[in-house]
N, C-alpha and C positions, 0 to 999 in steps of 0.2 A: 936982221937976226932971224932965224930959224930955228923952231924948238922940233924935237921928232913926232911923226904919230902921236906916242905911247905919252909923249908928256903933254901932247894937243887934249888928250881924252882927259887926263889926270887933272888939267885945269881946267875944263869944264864941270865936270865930277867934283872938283873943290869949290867951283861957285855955285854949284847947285847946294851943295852941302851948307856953304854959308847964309845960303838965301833962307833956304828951308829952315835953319836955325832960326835964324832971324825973325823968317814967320812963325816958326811954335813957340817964340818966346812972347810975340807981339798978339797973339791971337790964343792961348789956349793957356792953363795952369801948372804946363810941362815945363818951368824955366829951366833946371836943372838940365835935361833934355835939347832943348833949344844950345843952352851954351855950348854942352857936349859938342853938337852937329857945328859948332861955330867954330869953336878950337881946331875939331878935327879936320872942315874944311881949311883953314888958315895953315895946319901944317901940311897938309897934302900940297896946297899950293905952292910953299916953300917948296919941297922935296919935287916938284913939276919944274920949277922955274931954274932950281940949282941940280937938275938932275946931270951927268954926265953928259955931251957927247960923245955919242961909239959911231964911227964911221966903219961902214959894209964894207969892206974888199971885194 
């Protein structure tokens, strides 16, 4: 399986996103914040992983 570029970046960007939640929940008095960056990664990585393929001509 092959995912394109744009969706290779998007899932990197979505675990960074989850990571970093992760750590402002676990390390600072931002929880609300922390979840935020948690969710938001968790949906990018859906929309990365179910993104279309478009094939170039």
């Amino acid at each position: 399986m092959s995912i394109s570029r744009t969706s290779q970046v998007a899932l990197i960007l979505s675990i960074a996103l989850v990571v970093s939640g992760a750590l402002v929940v676990t390390f600072s008095d931002l929880g609300i914040l922390g979840w935020v960056l948690i969710v938001l990664g968790i949906v990018a990585e859906i929309i990365a992983v179910t993104r279309k393929r478009t094939v170039l001509q």
